[in-house]
C-alpha positions as a Markdown table, in Angstrom:
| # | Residue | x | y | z |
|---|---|---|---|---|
| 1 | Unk | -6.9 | -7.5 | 19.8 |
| 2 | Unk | -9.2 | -5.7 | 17.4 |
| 3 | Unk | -12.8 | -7.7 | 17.0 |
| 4 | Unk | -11.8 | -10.8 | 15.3 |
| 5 | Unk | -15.0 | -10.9 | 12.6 |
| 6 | Unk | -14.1 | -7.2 | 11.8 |
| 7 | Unk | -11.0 | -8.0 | 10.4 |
| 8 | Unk | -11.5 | -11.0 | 8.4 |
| 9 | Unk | -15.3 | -9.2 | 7.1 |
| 10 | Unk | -13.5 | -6.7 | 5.4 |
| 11 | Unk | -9.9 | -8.3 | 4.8 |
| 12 | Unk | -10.5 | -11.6 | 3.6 |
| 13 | Unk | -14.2 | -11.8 | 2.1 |
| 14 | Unk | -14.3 | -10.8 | -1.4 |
| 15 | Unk | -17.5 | -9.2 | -2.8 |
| 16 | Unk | -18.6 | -10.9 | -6.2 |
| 17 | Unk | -20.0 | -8.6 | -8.0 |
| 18 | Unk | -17.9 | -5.4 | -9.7 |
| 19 | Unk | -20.6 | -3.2 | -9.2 |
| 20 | Unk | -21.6 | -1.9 | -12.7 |
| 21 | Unk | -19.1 | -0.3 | -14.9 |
| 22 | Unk | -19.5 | -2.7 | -17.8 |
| 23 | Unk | -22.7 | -4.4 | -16.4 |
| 24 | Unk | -20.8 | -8.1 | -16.6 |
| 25 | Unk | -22.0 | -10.9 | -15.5 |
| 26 | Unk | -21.0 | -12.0 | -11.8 |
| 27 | Unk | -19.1 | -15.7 | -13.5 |
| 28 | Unk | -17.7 | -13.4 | -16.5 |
| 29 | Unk | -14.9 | -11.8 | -13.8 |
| 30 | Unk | -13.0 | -13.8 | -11.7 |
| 31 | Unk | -12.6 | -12.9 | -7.6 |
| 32 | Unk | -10.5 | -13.9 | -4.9 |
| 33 | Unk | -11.9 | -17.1 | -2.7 |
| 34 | Unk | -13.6 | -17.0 | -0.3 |
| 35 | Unk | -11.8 | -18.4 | 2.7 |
| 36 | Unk | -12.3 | -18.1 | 6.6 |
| 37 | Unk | -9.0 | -17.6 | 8.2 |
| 38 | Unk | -10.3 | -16.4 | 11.7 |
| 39 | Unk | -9.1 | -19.0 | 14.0 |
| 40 | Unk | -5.7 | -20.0 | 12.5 |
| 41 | Unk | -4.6 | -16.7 | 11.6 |
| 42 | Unk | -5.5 | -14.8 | 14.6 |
| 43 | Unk | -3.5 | -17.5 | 16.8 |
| 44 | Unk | -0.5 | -17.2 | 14.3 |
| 45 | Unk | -0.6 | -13.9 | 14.0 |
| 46 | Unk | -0.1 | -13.3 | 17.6 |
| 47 | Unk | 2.5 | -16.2 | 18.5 |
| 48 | Unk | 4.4 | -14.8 | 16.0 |
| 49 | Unk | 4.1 | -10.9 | 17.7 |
| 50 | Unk | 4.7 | -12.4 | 20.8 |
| 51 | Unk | 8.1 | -14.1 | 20.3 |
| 52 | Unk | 9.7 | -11.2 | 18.9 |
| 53 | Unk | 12.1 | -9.1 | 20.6 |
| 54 | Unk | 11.0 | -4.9 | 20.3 |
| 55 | Unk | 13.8 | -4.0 | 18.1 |
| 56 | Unk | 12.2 | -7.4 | 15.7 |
| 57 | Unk | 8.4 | -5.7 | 16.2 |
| 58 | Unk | 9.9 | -2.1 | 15.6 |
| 59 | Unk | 11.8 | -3.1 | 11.8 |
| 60 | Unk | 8.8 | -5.3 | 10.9 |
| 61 | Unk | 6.8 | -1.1 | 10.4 |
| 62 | Unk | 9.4 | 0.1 | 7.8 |
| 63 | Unk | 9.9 | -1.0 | 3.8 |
| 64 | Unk | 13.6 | 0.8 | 2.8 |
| 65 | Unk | 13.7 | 1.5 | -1.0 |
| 66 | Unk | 16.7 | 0.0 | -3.1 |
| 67 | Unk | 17.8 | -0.6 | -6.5 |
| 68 | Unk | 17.0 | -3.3 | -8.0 |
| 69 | Unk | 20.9 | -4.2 | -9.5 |
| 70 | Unk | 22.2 | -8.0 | -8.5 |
| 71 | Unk | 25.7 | -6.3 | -7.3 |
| 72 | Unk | 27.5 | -7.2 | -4.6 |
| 73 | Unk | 27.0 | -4.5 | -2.3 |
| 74 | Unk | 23.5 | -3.9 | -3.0 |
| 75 | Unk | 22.8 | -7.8 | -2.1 |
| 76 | Unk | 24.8 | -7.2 | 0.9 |
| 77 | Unk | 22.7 | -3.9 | 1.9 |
| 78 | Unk | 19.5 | -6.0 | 1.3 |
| 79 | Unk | 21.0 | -8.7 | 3.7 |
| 80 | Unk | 21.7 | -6.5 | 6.5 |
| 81 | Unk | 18.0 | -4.6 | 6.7 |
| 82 | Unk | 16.7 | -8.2 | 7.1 |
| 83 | Unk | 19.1 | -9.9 | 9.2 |
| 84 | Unk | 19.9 | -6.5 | 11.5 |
| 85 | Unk | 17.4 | -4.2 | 10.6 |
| 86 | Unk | 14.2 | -7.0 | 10.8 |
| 87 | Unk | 12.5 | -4.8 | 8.5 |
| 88 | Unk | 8.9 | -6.2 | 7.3 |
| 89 | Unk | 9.7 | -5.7 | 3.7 |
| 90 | Unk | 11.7 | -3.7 | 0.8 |
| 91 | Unk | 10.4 | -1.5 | -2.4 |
| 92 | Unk | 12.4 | -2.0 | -5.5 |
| 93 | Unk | 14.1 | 1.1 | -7.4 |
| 94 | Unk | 15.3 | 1.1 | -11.1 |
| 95 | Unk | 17.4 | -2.2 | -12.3 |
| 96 | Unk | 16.8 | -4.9 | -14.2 |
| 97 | Unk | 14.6 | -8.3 | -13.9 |
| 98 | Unk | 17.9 | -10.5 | -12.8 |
| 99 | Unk | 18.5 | -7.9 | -10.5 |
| 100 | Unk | 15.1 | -7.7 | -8.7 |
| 101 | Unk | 14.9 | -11.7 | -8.6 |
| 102 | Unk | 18.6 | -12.2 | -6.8 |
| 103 | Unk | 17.5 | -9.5 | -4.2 |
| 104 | Unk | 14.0 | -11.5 | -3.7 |
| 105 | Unk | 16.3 | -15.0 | -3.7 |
| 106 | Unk | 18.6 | -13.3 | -0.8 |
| 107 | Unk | 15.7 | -11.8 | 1.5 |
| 108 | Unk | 14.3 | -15.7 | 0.6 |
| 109 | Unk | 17.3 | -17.3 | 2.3 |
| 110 | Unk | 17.2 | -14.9 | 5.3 |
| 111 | Unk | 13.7 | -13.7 | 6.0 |
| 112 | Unk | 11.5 | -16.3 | 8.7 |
| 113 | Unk | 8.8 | -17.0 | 7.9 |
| 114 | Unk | 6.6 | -15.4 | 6.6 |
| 115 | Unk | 9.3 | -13.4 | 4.8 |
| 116 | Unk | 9.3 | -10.0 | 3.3 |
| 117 | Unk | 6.8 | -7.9 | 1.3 |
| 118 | Unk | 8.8 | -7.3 | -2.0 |
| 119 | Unk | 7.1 | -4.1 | -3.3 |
| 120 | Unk | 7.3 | -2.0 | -6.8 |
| 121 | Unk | 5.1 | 0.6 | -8.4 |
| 122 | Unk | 4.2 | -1.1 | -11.7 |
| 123 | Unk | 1.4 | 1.4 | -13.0 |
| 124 | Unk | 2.7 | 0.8 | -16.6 |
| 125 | Unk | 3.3 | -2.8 | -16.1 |
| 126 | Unk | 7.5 | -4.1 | -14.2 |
| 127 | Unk | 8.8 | -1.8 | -17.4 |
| 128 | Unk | 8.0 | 1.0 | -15.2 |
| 129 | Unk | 10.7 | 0.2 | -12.9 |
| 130 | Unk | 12.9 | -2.8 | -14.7 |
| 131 | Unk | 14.6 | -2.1 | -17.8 |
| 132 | Unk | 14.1 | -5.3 | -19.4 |
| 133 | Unk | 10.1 | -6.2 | -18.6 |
| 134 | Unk | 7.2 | -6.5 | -20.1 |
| 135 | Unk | 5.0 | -3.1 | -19.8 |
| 136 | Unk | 1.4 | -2.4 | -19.9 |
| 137 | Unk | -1.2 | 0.8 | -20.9 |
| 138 | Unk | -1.0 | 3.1 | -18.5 |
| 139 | Unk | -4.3 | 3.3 | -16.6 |
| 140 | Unk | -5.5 | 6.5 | -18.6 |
| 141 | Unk | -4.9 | 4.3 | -22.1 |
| 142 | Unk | -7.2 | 1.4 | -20.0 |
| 143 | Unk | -9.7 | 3.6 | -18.8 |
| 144 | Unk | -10.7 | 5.4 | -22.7 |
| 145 | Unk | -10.5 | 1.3 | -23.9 |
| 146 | Unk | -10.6 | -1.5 | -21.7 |
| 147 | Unk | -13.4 | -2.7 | -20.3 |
| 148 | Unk | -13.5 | -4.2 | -16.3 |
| 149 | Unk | -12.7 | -7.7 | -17.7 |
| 150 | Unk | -9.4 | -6.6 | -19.6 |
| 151 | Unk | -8.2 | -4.6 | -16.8 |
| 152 | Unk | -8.7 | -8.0 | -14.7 |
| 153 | Unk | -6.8 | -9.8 | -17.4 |
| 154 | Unk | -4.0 | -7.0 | -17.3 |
| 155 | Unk | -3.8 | -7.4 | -13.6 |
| 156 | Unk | -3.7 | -11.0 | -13.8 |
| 157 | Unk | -0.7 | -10.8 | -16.6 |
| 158 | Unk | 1.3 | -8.5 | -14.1 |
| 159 | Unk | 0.7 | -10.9 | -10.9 |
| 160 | Unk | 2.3 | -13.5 | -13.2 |
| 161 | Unk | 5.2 | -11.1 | -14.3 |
| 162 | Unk | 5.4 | -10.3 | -10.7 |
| 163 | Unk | 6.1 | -14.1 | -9.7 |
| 164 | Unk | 8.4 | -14.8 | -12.0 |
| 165 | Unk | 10.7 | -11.7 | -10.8 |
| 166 | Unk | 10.1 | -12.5 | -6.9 |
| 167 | Unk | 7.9 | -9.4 | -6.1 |
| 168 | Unk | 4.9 | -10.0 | -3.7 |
| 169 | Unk | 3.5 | -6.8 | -3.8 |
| 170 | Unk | 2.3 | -3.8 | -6.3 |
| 171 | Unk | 1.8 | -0.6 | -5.2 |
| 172 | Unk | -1.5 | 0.1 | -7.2 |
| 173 | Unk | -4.0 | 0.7 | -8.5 |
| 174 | Unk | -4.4 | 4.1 | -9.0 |
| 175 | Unk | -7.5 | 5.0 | -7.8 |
| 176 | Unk | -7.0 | 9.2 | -7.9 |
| 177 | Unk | -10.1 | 10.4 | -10.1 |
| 178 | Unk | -8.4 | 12.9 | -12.4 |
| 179 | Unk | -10.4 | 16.1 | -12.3 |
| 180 | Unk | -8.8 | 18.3 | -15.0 |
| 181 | Unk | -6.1 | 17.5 | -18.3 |
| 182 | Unk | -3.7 | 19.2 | -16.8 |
| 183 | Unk | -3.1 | 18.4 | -13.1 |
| 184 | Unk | -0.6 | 16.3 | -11.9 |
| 185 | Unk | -2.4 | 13.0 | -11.9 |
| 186 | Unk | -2.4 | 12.9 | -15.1 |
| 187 | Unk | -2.2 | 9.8 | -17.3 |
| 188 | Unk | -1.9 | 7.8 | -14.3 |
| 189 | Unk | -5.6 | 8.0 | -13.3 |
| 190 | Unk | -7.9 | 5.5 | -15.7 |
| 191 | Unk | -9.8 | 9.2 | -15.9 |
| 192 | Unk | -12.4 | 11.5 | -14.3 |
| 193 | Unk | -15.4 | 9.0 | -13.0 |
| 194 | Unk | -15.5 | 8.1 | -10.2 |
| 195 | Unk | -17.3 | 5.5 | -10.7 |
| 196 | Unk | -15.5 | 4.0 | -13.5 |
| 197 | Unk | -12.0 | 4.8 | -11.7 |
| 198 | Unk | -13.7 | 2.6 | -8.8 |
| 199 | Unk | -14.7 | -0.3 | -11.2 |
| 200 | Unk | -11.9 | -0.8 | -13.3 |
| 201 | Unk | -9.2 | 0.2 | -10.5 |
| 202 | Unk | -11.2 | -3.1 | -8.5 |
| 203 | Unk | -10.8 | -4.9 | -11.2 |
| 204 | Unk | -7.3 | -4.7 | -11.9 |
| 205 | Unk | -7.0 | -5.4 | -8.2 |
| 206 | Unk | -8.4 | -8.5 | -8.0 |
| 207 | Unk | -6.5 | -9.5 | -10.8 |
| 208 | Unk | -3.3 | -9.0 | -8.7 |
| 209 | Unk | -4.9 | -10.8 | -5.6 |
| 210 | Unk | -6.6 | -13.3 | -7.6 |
| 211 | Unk | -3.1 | -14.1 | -9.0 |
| 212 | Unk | -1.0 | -14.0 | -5.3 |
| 213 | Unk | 0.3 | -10.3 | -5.2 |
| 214 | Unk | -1.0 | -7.5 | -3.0 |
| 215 | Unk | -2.5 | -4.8 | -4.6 |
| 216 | Unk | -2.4 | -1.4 | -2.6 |
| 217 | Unk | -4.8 | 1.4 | -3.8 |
| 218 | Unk | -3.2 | 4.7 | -3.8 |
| 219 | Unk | -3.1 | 7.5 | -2.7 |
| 220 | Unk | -5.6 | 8.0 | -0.3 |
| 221 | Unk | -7.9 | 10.2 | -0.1 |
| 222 | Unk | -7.5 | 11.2 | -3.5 |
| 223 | Unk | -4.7 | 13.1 | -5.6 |
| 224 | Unk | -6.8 | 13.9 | -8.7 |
| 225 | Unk | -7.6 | 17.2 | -7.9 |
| 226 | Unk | -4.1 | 18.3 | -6.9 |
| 227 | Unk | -2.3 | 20.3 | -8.8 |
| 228 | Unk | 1.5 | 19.7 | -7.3 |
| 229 | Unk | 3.5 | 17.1 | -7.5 |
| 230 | Unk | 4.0 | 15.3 | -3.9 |
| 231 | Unk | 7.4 | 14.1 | -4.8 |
| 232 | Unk | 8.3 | 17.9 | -4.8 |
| 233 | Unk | 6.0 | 19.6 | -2.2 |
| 234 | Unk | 3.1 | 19.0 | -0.3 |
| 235 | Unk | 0.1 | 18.5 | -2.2 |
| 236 | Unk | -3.2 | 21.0 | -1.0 |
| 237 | Unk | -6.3 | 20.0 | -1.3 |
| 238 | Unk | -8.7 | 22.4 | -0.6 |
| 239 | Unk | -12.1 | 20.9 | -2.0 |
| 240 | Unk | -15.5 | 21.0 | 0.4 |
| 241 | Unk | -15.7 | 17.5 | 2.4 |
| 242 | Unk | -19.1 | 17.1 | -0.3 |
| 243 | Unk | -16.4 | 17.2 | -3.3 |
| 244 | Unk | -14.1 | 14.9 | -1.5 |
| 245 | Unk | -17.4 | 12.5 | -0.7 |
| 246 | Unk | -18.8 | 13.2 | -4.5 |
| 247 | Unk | -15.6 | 12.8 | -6.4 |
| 248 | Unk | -12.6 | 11.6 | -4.5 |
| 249 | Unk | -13.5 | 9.0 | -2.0 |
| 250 | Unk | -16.0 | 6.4 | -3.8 |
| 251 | Unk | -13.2 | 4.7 | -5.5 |
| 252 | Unk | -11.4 | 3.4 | -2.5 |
| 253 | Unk | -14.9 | 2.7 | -0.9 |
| 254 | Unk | -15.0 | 0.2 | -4.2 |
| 255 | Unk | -11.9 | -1.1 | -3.3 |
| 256 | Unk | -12.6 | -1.3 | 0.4 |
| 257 | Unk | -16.1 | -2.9 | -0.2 |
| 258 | Unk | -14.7 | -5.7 | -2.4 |
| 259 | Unk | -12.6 | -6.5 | 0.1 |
| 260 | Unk | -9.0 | -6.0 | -0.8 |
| 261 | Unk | -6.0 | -5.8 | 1.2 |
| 262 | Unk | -4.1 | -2.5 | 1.2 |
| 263 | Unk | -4.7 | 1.2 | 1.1 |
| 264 | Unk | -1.4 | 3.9 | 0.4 |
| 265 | Unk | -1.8 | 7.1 | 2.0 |
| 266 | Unk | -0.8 | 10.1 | 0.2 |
| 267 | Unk | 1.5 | 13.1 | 0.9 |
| 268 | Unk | -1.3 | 15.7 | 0.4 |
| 269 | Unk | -2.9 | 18.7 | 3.2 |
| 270 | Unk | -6.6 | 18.2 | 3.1 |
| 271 | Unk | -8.1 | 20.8 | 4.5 |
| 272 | Unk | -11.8 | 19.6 | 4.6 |
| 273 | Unk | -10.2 | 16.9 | 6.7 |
| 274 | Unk | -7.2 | 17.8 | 8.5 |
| 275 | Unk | -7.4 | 21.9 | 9.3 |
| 276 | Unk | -3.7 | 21.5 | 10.8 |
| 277 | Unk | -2.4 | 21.2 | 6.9 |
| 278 | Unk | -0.3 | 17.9 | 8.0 |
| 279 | Unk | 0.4 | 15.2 | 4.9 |
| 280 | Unk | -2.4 | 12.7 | 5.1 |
| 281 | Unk | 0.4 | 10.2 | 6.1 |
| 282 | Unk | 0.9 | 11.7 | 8.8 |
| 283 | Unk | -2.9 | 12.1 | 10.0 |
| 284 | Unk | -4.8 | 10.8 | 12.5 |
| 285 | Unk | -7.8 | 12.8 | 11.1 |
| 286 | Unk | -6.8 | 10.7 | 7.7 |
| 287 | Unk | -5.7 | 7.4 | 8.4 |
| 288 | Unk | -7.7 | 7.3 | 12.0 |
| 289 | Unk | -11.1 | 9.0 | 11.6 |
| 290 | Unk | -11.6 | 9.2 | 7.8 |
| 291 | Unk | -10.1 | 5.4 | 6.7 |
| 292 | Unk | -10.4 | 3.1 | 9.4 |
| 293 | Unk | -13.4 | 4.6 | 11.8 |
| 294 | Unk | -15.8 | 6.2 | 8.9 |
| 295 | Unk | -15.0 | 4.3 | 5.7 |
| 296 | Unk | -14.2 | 0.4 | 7.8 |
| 297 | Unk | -10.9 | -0.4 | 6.3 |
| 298 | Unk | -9.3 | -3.1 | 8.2 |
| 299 | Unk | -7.0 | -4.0 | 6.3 |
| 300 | Unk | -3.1 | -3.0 | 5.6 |
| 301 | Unk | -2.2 | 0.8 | 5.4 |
| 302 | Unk | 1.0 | 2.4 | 3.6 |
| 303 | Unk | 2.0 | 5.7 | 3.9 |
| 304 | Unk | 3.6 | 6.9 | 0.9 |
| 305 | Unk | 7.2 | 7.3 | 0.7 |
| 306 | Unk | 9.1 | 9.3 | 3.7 |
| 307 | Unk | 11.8 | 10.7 | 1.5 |
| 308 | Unk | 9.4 | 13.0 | -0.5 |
| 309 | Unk | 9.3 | 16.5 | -0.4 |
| 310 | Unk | 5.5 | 16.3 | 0.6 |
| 311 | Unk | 6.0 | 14.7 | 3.5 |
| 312 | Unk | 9.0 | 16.7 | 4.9 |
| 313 | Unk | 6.6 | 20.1 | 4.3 |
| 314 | Unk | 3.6 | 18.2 | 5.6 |
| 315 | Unk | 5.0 | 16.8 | 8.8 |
| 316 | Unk | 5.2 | 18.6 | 12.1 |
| 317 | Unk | 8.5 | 20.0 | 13.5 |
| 318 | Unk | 8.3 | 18.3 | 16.9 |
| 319 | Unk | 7.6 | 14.8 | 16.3 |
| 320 | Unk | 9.5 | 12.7 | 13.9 |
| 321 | Unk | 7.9 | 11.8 | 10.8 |
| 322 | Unk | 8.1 | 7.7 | 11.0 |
| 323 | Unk | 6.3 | 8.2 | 14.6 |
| 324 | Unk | 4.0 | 10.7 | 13.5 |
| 325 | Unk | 2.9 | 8.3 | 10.4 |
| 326 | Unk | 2.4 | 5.2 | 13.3 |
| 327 | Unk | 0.9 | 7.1 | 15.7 |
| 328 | Unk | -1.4 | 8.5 | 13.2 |
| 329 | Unk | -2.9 | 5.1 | 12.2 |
| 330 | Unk | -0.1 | 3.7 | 9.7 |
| 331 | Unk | 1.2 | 0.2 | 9.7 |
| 332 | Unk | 4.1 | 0.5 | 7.2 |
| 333 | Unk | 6.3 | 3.3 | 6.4 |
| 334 | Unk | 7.6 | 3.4 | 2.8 |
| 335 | Unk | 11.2 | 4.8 | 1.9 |
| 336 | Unk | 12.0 | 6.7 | 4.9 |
| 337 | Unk | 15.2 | 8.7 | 4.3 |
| 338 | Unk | 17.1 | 7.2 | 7.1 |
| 339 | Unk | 16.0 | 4.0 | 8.0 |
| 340 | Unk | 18.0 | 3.6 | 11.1 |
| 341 | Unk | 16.7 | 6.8 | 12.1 |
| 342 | Unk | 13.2 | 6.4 | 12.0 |
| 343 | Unk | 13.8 | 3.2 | 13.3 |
| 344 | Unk | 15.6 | 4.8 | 16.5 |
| 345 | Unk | 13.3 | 7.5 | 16.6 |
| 346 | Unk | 10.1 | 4.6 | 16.8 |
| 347 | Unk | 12.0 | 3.3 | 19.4 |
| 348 | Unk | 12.9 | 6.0 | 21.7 |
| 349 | Unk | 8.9 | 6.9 | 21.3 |
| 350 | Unk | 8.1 | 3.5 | 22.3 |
| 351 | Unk | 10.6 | 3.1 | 25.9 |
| 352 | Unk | 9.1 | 6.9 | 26.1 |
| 353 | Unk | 5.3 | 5.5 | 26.3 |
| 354 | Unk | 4.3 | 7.6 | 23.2 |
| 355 | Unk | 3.9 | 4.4 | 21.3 |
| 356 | Unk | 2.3 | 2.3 | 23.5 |
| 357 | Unk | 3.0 | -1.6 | 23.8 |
| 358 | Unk | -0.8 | -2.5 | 22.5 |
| 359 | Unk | -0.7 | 0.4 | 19.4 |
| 360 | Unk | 2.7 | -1.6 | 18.1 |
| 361 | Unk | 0.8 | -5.2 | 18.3 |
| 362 | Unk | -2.4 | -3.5 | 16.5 |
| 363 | Unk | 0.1 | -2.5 | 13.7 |
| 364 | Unk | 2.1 | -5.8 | 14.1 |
| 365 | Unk | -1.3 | -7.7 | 13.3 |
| 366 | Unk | -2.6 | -5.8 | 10.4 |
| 367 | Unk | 1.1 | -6.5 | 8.7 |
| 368 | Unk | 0.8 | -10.3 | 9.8 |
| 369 | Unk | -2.2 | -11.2 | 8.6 |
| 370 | Unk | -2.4 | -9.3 | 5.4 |
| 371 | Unk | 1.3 | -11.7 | 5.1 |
| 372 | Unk | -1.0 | -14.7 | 6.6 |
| 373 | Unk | -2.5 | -14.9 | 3.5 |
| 374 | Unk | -0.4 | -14.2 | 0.8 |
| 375 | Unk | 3.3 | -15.3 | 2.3 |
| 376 | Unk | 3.0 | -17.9 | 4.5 |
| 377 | Unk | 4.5 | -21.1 | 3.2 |
């Protein structure tokens, strides 16, 4: 198992002070606990690993996307990925509040403990993606005229929206530094410092965590400076390593130093970092060497989701994409567009030896104790 202290340094101990941005007083902002889960949680975390079967280990890496309508036959599709499928958690599509809270009821009923992440992007507040929720500025409104304590409250106001609809987990903040008006980042970056992108995107974090919801920073290492859009191809980013260090990366250092829980990877060739051109989801130079060795993230990585265009371009021909993402350094794969697939294909690399028995209990355990502390009953 990875070095106990490690983990819960950089998972679970919250740094107190934002760091600048508006200069505010350590008291004025409010931060996740402190609490020292090493014991407990490691000795859950693995009784739980070890009493599952490999097929139980396997579904617990992939989060299938639905839509988030209370019908019949999308319950029943919900039902089966947890009760065949074992999958570790679900992202939520366009539908409706009732919608998204009977699909969180179901996986409820089904799901062990300690259930199911329940995930949507909310980056304009749960109006983004449910037709009948309360929305929020978008990050580029915040970031021209919120301060780092509104953006906390703002978080904080979502985390409550989020409970009251069943979802556990936000896929946010945005933490890309836009670097010109018209690239495809756009209005969803809170704008072009770094530095502020780094404060207020912590801050809007920690109000999710501070109100029970996982916040995951995306998309790593930086989309700002891309101009395509990854939904359609693979992004290219072909700034020095100095740019990426100067511009792109301090943000999710912020995020990383202040101890919060989850990091999405992005579809995007970075050349500076990965000469092979392969999405950074699917990067061992990425995820590996860049996220978890150089910067010390422990905690919970996303890739972005499978069914994109960027990460069909960006993935290599002779390895399937939901292996290549695990093997790379990954411990969730979002929206792959076959879940039974990639779950085969995971498999058939696992009884093969390419994913080894240790690498799928080191993913296991990031999943598991990122859910130690925020699902557990």
């Amino acid at each position: 198992m990875p070095d106990k202290s490690g983990i819960w340094i950089i998972l679970f101990v919250t740094v107190l002070t934002l760091g600048g941005c508006s200069g505010r007083a350590q008291s004025d902002v409010a931060s996740t606990e402190k609490q020292d889960y090493t014991g407990d949680a490691c000795r859950w975390t693995d009784s739980l690993i070890s009493a599952m079967t490999v097929e139980q280990r396997i579904g617990q890496l992939f989060m299938p996307a639905v839509y988030a309508f209370p019908d019949e036959a999308t319950l029943a599709s919900v039902a089966e990925y947890a009760a065949k499928d074992f999958v570790g958690g679900i992202i939520l599509l366009k539908g409706d509040s009732r919608g998204a809270r009977s699909i969180a009821d179901t996986l409820r009923k089904i799901s062990p403990d300690p259930g199911m992440w329940i995930a949507i992007d909310a980056e304009t507040g749960l109006a983004m993606r449910l037709s009948d929720a309360p929305a929020i500025p978008s990050a580029y409104t915040l970031g021209k005229t919120a301060d780092d304590q509104k953006v906390y409250e703002y978080g904080r106001s979502l985390a409550r929206h989020c409970r009251d609809v069943g979802v556990n987990m936000v896929l946010g903040p945005v933490l890309d530094v836009e670097s010109s008006p018209g690239g495809f980042i756009g209005r969803r970056s809170f704008g072009g410092d770094p530095a502020k992108v780094g404060c207020l995107g912590v801050a809007y974090a920690r109000g999710l965590e501070d109100g029970g919801i996982v916040s995951v920073a995306k998309h790593f290492p930086g989309h700002g400076c891309a101009d395509e859009d990854s939904h359609k191809n693979l992004a290219i980013i072909a700034k020095p390593l100095s740019y990426l260090q100067k511009y792109a990366l301090p943000p999710f250092r912020e995020y990383i130093s202040a101890g919060l829980s989850s990091v999405m990877v992005g579809h995007l060739a970075v050349t500076a970092i990965d000469p092979q051109m392969r999405s950074a989801a699917l990067s061992e130079a990425v995820i590996t060497d860049l996220l978890r060795n150089d910067m010390g993230f422990k905690g919970l990585v996303l890739t972005d989701a499978l069914n994109m265009n960027g990460a069909r371009r960006g993935s290599g021909k002779d390895i399937d994409p939901s292996v290549a993402a695990i093997l790379a350094g990954a411990d969730m794969i979002l929206a792959p567009p076959d879940l039974r697939t990639g779950i085969e294909a995971v498999k058939q690399a696992f009884e093969a030896g390419i994913i080894t028995d240790s690498l799928l209990n080191d993913r296991l355990r990031h999943i598991f104790l990122c859910k130690y502390r925020f699902l557990r009953n």
